[in-house]
C-alpha positions in Angstrom: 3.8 -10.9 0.9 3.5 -7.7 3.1 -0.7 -7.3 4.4 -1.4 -3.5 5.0 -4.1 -2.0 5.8 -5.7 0.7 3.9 -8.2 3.3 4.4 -11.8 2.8 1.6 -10.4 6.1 -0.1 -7.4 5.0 -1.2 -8.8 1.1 -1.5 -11.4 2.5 -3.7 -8.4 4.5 -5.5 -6.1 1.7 -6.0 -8.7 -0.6 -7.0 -9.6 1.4 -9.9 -6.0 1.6 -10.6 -6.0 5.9 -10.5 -3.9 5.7 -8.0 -0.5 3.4 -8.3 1.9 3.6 -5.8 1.7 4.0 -2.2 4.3 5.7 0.9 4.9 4.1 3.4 7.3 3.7 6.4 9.7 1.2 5.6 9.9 -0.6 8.4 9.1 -4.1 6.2 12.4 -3.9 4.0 10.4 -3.8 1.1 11.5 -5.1 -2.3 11.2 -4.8 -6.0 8.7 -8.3 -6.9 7.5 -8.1 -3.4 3.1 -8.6 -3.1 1.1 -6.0 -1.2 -2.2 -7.6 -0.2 -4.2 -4.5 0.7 -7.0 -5.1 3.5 -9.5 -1.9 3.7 -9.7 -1.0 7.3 -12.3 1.1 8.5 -9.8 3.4 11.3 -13.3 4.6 12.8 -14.6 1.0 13.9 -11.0 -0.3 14.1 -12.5 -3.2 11.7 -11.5 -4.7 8.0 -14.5 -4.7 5.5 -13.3 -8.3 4.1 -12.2 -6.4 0.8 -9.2 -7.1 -0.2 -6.4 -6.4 -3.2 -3.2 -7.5 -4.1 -0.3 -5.6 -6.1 2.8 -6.1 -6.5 5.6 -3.3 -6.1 7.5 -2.6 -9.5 9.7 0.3 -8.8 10.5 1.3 -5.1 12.1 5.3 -4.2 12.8 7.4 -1.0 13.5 10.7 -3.5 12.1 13.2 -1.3 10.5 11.7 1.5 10.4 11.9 5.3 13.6 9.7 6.4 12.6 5.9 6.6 9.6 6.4 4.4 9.3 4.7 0.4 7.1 5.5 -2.6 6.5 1.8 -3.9 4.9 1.8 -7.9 2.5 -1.2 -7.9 0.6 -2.8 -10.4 
């Protein structure tokens, strides 16, 4: 299980489940299977809101992106 941190946009986004995937630096060795537990983080009082979502990643690609960096598909 990987916990990130995630901004109420995209929170908002993902919870709603318009948005399904996320890029981020791979610096986690992500995985196929592997659990995201999303906590929204408010970057402008460095503070989580206690909201919080889990996914978990079902494809995983770097087609495209700034070196080191993945687009995960969650559901």
């Amino acid at each position: 299980m990987h916990h990130l941190k995630i901004q109420p946009e995209y929170f908002d986004s993902v919870s709603k489940e318009t948005k399904s995937f996320e890029i981020r630096k791979n610096d986690r060795n992500y995985k196929v299977g592997d659990v995201l537990l999303l906590q929204e983080y408010l970057p402008s009082e460095a503070k989580f809101t206690g909201r919080v979502l889990d996914r978990k990643i079902t494809y995983i690609t770097d087609y495209v992106q700034q070196e080191g960096y993945v687009v995960m598909g969650i559901k």
